[in-house]
PQR file with spaces between the fields and no chain letter, atoms N, CA, C, O and H, PARSE charges and radii, in Angstrom:
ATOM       1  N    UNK     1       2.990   50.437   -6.228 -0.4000 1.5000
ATOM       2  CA   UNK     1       1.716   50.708   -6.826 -0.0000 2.0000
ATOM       3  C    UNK     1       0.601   49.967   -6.105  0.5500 1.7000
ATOM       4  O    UNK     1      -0.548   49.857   -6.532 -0.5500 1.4000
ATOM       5  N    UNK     2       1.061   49.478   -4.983 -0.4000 1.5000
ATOM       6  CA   UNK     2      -0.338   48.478   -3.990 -0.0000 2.0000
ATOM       7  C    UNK     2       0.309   48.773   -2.821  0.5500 1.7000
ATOM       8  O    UNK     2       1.514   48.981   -2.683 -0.5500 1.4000
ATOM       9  H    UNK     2       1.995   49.567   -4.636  0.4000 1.0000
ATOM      10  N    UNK     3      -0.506   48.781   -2.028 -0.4000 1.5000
ATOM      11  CA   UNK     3      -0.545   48.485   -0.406 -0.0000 2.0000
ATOM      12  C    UNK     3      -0.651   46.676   -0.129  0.5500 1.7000
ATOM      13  O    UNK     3      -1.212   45.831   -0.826 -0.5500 1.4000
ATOM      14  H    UNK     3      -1.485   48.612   -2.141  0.4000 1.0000
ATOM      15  N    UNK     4       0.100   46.520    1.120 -0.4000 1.5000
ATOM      16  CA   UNK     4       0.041   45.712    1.751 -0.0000 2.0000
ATOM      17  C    UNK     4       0.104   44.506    0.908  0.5500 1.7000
ATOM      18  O    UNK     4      -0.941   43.854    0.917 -0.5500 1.4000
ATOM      19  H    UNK     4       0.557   47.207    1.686  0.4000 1.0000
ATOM      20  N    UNK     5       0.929   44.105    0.282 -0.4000 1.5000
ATOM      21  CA   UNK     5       1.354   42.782   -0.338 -0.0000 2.0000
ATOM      22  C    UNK     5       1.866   41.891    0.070  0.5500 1.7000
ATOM      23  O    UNK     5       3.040   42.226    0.224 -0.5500 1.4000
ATOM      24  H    UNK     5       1.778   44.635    0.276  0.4000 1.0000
ATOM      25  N    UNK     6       1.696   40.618    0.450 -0.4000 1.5000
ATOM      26  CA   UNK     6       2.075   39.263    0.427 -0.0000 2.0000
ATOM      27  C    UNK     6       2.688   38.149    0.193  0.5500 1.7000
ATOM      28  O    UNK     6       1.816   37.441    0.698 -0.5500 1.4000
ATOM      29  H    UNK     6       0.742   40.346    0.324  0.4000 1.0000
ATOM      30  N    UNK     7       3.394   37.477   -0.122 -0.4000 1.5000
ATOM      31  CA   UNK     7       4.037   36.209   -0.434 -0.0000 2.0000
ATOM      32  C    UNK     7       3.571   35.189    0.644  0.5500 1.7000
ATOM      33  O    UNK     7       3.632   35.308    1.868 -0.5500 1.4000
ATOM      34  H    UNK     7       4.103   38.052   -0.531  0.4000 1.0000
ATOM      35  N    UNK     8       3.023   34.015   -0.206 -0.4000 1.5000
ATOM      36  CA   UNK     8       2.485   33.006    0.592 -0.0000 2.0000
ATOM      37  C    UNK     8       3.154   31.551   -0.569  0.5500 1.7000
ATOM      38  O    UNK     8       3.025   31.336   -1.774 -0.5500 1.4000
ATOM      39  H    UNK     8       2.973   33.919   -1.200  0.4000 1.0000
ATOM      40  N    UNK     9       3.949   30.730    0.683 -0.4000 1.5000
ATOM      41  CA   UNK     9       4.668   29.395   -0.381 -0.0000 2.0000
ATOM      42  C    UNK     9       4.104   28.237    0.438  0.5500 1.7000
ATOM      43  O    UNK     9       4.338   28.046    1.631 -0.5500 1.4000
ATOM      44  H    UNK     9       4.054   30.904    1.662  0.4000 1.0000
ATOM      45  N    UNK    10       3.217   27.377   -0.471 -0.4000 1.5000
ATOM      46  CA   UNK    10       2.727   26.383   -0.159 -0.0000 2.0000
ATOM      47  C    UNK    10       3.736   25.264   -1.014  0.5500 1.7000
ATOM      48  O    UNK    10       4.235   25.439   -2.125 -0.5500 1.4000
ATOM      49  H    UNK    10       3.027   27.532   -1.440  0.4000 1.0000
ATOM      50  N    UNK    11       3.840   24.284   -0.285 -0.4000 1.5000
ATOM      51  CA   UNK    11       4.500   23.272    0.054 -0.0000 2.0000
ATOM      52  C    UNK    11       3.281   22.030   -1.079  0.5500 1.7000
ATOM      53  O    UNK    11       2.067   22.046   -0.875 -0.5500 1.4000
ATOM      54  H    UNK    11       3.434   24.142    0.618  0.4000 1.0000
ATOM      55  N    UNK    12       3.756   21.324   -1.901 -0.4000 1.5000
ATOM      56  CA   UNK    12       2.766   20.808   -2.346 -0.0000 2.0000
ATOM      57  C    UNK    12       3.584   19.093   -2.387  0.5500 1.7000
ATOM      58  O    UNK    12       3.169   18.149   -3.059 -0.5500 1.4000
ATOM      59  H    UNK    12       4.742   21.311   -2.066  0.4000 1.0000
ATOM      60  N    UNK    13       4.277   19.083   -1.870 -0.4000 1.5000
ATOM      61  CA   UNK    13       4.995   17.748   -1.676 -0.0000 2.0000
ATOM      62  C    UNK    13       6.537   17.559   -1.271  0.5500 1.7000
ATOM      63  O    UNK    13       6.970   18.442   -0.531 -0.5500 1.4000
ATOM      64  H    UNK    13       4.615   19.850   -1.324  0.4000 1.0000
ATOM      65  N    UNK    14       7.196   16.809   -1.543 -0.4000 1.5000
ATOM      66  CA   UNK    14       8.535   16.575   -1.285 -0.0000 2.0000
ATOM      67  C    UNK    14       8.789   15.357   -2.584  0.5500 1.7000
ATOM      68  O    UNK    14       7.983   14.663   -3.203 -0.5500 1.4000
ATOM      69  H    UNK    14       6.844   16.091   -2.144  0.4000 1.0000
ATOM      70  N    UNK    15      10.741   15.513   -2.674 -0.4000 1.5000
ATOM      71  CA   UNK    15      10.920   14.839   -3.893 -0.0000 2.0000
ATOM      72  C    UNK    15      12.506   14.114   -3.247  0.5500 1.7000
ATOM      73  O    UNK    15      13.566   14.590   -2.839 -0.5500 1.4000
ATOM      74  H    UNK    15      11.396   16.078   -2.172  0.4000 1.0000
ATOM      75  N    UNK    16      12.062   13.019   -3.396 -0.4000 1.5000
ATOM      76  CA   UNK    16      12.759   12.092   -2.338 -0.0000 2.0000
ATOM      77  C    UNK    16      14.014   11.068   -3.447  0.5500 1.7000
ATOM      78  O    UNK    16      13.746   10.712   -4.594 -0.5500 1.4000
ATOM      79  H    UNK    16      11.201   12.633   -3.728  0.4000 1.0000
ATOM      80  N    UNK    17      14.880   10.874   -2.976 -0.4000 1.5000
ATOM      81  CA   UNK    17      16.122   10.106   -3.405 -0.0000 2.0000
ATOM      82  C    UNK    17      15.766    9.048   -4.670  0.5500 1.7000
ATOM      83  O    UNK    17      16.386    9.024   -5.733 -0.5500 1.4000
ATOM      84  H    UNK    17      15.099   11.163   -2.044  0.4000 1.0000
ATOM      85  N    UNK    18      14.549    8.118   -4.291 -0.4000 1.5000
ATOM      86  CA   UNK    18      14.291    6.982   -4.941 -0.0000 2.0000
ATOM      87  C    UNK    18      13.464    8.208   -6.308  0.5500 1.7000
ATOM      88  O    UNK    18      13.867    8.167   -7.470 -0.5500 1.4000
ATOM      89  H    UNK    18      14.045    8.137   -3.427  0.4000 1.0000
ATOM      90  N    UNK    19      12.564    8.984   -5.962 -0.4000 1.5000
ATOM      91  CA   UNK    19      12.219    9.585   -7.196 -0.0000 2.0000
ATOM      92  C    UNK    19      12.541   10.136   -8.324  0.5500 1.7000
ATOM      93  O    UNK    19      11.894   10.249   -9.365 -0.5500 1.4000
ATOM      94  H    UNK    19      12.236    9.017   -5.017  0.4000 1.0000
ATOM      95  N    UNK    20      13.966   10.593   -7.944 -0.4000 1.5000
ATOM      96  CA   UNK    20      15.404   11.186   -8.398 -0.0000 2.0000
ATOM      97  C    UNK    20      15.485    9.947   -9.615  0.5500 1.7000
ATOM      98  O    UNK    20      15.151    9.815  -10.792 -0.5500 1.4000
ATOM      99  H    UNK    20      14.492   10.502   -7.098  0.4000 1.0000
ATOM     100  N    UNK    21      16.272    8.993   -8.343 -0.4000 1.5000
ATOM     101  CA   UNK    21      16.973    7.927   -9.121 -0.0000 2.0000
ATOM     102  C    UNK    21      15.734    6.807  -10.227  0.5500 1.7000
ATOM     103  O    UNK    21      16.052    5.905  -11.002 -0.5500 1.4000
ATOM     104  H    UNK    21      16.544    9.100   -7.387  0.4000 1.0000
ATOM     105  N    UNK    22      14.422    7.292   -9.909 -0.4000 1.5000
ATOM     106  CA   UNK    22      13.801    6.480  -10.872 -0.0000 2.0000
ATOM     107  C    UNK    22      13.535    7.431  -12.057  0.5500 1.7000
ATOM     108  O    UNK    22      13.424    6.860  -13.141 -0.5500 1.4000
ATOM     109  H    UNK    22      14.164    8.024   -9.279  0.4000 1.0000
ATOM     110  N    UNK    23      13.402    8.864  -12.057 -0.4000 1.5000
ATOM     111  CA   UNK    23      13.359    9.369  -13.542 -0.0000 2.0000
ATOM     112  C    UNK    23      14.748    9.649  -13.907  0.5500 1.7000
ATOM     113  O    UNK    23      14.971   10.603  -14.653 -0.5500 1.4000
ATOM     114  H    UNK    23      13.492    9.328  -11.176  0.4000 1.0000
ATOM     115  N    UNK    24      15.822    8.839  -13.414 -0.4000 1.5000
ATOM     116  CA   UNK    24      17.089    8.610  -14.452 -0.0000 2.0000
ATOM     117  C    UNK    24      17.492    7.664  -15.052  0.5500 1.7000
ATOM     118  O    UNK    24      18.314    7.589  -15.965 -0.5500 1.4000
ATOM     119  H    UNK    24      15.641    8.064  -12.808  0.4000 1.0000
ATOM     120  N    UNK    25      16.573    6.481  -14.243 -0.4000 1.5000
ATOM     121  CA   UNK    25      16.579    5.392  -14.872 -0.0000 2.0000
ATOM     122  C    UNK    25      15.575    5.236  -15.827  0.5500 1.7000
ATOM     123  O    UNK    25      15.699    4.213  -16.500 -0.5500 1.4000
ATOM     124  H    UNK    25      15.906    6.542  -13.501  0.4000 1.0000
ATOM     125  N    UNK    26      14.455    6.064  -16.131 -0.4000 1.5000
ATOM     126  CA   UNK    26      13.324    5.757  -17.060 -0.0000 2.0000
ATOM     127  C    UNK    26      14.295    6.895  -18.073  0.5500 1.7000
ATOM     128  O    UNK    26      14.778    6.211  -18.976 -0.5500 1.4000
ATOM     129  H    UNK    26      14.354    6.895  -15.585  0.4000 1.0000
ATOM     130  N    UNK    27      14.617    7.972  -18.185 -0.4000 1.5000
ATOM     131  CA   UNK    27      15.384    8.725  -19.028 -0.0000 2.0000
ATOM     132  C    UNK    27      16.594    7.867  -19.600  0.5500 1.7000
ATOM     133  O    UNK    27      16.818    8.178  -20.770 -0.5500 1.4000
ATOM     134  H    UNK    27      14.226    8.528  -17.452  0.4000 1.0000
ATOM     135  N    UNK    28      17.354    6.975  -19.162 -0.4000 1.5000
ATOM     136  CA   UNK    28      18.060    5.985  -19.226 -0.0000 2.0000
ATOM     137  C    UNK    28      18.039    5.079  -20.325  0.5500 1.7000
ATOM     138  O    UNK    28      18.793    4.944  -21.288 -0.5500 1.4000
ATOM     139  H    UNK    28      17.172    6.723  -18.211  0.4000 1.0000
ATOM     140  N    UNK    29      17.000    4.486  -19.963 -0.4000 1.5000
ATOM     141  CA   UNK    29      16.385    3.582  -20.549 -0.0000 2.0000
ATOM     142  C    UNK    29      15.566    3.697  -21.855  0.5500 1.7000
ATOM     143  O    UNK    29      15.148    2.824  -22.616 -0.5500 1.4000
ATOM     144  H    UNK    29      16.387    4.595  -19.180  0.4000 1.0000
ATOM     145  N    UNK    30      15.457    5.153  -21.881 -0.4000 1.5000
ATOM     146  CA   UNK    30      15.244    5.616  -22.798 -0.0000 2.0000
ATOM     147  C    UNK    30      16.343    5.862  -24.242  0.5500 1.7000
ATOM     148  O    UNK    30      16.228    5.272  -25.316 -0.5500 1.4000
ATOM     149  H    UNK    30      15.796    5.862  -21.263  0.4000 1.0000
ATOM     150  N    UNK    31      17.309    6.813  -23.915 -0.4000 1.5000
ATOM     151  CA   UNK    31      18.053    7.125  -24.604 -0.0000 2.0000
ATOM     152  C    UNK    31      18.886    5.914  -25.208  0.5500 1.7000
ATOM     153  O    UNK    31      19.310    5.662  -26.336 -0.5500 1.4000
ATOM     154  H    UNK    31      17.403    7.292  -23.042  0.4000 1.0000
ATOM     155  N    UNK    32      18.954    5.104  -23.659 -0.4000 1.5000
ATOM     156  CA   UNK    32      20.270    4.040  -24.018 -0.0000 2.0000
ATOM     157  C    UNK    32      19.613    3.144  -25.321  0.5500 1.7000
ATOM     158  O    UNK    32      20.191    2.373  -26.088 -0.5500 1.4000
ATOM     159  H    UNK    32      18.609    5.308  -22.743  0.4000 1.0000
ATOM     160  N    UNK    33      18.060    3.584  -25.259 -0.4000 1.5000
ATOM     161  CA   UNK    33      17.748    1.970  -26.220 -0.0000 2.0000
ATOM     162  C    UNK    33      17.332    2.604  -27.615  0.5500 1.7000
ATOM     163  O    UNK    33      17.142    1.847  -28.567 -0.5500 1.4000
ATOM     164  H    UNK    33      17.590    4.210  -24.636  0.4000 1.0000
ATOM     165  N    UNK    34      17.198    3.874  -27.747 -0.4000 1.5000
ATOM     166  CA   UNK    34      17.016    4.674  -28.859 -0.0000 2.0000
ATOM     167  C    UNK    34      17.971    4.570  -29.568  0.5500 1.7000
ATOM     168  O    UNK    34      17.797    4.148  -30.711 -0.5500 1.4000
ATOM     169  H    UNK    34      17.352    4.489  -26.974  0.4000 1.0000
ATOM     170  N    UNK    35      19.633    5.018  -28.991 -0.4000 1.5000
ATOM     171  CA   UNK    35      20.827    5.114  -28.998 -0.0000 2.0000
ATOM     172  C    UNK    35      21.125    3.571  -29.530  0.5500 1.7000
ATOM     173  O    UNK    35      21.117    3.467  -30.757 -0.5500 1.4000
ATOM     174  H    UNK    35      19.773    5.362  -28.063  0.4000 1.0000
ATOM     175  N    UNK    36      21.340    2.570  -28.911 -0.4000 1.5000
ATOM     176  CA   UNK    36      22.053    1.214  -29.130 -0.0000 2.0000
ATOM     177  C    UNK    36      21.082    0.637  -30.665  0.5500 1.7000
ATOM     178  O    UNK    36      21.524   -0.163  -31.489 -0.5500 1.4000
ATOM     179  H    UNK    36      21.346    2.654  -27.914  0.4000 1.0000
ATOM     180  N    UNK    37      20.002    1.159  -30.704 -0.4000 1.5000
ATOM     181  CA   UNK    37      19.318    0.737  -31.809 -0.0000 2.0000
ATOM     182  C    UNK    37      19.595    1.186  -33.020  0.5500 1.7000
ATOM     183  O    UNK    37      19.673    0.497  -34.038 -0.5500 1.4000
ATOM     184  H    UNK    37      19.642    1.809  -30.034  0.4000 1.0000
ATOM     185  N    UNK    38      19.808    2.814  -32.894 -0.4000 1.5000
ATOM     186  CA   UNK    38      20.421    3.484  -34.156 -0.0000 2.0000
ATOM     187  C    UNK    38      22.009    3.102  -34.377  0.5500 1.7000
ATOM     188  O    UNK    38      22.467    3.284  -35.506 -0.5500 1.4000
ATOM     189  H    UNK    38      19.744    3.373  -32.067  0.4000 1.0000
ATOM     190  N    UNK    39      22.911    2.553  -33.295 -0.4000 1.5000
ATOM     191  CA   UNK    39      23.835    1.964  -33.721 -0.0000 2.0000
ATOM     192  C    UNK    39      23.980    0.850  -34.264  0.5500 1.7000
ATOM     193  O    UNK    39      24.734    0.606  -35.206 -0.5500 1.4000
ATOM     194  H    UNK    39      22.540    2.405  -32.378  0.4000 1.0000
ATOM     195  N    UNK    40      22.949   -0.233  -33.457 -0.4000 1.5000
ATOM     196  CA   UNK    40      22.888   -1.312  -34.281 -0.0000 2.0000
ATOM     197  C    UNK    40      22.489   -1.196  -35.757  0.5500 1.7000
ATOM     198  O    UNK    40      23.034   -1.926  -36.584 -0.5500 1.4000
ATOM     199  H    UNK    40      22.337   -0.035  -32.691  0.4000 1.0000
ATOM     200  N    UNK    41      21.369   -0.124  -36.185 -0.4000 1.5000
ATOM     201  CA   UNK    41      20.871   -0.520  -37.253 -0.0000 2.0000
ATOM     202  C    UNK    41      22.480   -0.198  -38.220  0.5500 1.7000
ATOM     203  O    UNK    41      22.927   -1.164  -38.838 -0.5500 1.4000
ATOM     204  H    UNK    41      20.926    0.469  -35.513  0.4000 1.0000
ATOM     205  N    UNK    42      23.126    0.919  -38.281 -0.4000 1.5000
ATOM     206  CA   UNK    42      24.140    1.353  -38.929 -0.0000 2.0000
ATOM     207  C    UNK    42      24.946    0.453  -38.846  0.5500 1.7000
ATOM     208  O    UNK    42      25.206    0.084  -39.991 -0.5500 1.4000
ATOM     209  H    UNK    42      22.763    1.704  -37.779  0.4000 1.0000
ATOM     210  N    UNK    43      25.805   -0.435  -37.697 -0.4000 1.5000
ATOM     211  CA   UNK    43      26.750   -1.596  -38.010 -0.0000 2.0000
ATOM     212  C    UNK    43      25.924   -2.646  -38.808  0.5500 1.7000
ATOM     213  O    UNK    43      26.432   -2.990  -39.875 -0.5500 1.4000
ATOM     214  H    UNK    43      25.593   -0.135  -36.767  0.4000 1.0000
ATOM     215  N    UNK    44      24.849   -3.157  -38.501 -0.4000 1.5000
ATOM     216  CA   UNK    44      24.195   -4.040  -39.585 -0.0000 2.0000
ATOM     217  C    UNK    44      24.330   -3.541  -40.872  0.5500 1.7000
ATOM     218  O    UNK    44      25.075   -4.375  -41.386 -0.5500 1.4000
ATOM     219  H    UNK    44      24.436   -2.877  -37.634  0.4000 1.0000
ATOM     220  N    UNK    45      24.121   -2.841  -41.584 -0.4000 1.5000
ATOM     221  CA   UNK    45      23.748   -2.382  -42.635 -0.0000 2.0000
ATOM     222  C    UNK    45      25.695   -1.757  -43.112  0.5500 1.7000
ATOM     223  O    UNK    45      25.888   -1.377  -44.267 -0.5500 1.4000
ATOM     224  H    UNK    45      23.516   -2.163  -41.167  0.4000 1.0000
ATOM     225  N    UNK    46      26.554   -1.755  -42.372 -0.4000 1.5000
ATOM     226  CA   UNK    46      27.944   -1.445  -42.657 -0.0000 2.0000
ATOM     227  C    UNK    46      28.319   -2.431  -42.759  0.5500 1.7000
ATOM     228  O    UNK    46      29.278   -2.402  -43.530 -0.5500 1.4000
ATOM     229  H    UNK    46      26.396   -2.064  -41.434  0.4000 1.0000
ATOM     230  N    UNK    47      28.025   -3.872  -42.238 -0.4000 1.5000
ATOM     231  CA   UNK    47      29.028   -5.268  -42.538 -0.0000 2.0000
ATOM     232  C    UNK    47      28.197   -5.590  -43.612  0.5500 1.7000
ATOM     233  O    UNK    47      28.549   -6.618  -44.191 -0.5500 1.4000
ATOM     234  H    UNK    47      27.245   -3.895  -41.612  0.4000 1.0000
ATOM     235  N    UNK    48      27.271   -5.076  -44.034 -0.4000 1.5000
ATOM     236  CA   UNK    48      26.964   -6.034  -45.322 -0.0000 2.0000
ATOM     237  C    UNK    48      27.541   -5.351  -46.629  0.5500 1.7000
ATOM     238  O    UNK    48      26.740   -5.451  -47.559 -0.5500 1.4000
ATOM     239  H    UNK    48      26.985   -4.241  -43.564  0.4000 1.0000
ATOM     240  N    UNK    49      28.896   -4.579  -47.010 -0.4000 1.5000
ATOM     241  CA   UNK    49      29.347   -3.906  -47.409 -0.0000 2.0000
ATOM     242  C    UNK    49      30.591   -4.040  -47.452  0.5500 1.7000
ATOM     243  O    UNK    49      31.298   -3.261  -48.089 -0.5500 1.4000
ATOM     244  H    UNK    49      29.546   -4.498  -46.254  0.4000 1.0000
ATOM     245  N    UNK    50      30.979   -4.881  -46.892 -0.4000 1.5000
ATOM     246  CA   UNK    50      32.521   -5.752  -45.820 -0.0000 2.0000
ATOM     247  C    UNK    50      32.199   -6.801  -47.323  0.5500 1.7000
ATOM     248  O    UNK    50      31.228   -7.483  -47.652 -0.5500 1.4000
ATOM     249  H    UNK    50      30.404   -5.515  -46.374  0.4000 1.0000
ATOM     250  N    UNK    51      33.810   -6.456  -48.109 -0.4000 1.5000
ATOM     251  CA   UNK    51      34.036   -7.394  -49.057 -0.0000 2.0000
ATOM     252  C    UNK    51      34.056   -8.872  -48.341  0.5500 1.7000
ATOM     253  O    UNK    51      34.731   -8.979  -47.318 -0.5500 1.4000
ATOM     254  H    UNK    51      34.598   -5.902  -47.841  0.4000 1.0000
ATOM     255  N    UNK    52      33.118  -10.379  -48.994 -0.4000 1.5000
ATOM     256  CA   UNK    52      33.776  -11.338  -48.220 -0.0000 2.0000
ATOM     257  C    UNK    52      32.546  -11.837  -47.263  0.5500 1.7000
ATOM     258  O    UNK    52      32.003  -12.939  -47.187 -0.5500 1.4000
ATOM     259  H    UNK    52      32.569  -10.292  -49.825  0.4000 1.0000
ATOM     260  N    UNK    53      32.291  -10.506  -46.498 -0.4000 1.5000
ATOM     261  CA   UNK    53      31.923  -11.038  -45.242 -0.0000 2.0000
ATOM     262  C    UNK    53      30.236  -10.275  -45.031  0.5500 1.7000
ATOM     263  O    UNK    53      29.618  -10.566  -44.006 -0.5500 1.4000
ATOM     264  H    UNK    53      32.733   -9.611  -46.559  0.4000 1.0000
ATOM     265  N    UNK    54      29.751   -9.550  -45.811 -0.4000 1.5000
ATOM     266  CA   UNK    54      28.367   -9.047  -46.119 -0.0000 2.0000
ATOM     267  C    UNK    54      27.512  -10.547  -46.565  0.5500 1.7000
ATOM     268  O    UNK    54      26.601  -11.164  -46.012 -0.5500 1.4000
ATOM     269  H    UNK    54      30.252   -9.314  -46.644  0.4000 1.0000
ATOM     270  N    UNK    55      28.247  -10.764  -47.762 -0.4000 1.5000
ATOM     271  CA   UNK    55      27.649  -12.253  -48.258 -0.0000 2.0000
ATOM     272  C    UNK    55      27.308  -13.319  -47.632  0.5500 1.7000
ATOM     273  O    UNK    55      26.363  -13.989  -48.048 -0.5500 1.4000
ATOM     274  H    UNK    55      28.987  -10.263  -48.212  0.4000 1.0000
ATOM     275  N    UNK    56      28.295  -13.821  -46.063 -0.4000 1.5000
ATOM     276  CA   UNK    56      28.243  -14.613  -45.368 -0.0000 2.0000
ATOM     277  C    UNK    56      27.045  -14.173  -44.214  0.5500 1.7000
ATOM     278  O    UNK    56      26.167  -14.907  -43.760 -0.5500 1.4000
ATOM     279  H    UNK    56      29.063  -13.276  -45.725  0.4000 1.0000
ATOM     280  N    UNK    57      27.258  -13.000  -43.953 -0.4000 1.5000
ATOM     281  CA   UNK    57      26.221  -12.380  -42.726 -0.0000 2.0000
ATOM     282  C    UNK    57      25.035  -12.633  -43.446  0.5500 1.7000
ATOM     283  O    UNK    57      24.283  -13.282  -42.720 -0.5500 1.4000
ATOM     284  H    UNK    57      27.971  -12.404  -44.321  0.4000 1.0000
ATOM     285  N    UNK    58      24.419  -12.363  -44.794 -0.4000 1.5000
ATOM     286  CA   UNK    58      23.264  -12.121  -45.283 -0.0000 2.0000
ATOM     287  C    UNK    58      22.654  -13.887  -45.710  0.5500 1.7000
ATOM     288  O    UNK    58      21.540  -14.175  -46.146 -0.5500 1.4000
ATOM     289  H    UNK    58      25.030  -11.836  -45.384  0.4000 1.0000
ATOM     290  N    UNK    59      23.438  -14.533  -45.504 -0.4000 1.5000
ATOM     291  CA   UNK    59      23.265  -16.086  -45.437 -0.0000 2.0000
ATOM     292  C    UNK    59      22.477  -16.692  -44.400  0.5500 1.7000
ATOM     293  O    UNK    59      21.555  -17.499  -44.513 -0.5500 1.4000
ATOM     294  H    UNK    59      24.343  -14.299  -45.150  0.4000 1.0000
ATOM     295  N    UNK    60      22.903  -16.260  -43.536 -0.4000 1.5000
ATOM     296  CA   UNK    60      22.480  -16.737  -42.315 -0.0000 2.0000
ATOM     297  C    UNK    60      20.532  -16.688  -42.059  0.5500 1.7000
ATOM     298  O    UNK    60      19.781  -17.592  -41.691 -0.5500 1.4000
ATOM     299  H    UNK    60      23.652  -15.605  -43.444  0.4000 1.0000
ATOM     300  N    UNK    61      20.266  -15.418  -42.393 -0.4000 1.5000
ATOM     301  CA   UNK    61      18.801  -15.409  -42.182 -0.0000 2.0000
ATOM     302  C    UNK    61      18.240  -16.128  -43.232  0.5500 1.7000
ATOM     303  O    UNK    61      17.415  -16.970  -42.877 -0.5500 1.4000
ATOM     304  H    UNK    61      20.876  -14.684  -42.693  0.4000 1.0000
ATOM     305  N    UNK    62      18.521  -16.005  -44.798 -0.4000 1.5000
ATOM     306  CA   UNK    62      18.382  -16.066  -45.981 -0.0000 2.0000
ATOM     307  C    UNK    62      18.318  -17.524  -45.579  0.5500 1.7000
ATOM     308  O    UNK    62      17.134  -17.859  -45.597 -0.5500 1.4000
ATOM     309  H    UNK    62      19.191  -15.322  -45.086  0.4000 1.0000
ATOM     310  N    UNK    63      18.938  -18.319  -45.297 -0.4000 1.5000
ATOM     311  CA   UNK    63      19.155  -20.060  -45.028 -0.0000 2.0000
ATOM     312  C    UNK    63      18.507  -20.161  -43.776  0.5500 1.7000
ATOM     313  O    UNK    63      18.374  -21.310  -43.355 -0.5500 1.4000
ATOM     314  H    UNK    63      19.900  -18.047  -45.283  0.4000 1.0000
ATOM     315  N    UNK    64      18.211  -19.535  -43.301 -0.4000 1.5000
ATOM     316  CA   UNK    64      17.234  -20.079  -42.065 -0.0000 2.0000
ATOM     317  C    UNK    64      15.658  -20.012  -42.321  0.5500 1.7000
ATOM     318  O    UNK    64      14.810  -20.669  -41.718 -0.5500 1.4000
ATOM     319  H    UNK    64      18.319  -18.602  -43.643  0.4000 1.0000
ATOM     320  N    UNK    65      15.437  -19.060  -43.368 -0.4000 1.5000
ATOM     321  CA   UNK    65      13.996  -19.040  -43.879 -0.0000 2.0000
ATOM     322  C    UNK    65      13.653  -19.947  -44.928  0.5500 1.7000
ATOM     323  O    UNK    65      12.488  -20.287  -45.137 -0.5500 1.4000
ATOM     324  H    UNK    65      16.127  -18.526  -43.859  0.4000 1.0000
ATOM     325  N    UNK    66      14.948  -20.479  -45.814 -0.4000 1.5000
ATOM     326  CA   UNK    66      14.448  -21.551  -46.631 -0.0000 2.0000
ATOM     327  C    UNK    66      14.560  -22.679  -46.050  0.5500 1.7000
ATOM     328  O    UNK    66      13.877  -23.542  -46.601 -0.5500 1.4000
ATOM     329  H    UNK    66      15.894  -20.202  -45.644  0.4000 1.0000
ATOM     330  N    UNK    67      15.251  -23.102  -44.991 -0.4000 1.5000
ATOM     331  CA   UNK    67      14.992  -24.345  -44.160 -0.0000 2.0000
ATOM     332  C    UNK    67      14.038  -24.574  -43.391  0.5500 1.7000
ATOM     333  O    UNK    67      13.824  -25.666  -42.865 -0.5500 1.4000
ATOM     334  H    UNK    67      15.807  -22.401  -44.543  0.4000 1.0000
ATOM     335  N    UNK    68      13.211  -23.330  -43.216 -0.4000 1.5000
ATOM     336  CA   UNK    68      12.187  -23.530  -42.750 -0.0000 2.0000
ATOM     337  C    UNK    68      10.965  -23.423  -43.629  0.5500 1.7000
ATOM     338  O    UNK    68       9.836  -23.423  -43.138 -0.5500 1.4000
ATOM     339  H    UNK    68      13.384  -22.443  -43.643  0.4000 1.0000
ATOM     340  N    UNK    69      11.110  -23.363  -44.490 -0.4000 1.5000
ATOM     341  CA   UNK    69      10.163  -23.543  -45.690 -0.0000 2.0000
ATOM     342  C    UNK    69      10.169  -24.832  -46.113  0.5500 1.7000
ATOM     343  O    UNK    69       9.143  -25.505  -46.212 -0.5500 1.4000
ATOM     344  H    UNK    69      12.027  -23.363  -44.889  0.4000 1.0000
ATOM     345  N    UNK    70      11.124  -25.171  -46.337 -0.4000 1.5000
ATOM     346  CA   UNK    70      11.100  -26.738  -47.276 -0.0000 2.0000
ATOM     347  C    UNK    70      10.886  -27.784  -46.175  0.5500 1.7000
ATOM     348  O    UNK    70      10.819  -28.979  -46.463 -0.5500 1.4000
ATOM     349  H    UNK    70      11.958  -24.624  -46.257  0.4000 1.0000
């Protein structure tokens, strides 16, 4: 439906080894700390539920804020 058509590919940079390996490490660093955080929060909040041993974990901060109060 046209005459005389074209394709023209301009080149608008290059994407080099280190560029690669730095948006896998910022993607990385991402997930890994999203990830390790939502695990941490869930094991925290699962040992304090641990017959015994919830009571002892929840001591620790609990006695470190009244020793530093008094």
């Amino acid at each position: 439906m046209g005459r005389n058509f074209q394709s023209e590919t301009r080149i608008a940079g290059f994407i080099t080894k280190r560029d690669v390996i730095l948006g896998g490490l910022r993607t990385g660093a991402i997930f890994g700390s999203l990830f390790g955080s939502l695990l941490s929060l869930l094991t925290g909040v699962g040992v304090l539920f641990i017959p015994f041993v919830g009571p002892i974990v929840a001591a620790g901060p609990i006695g470190a804020v009244l020793r530093r109060s008094c």
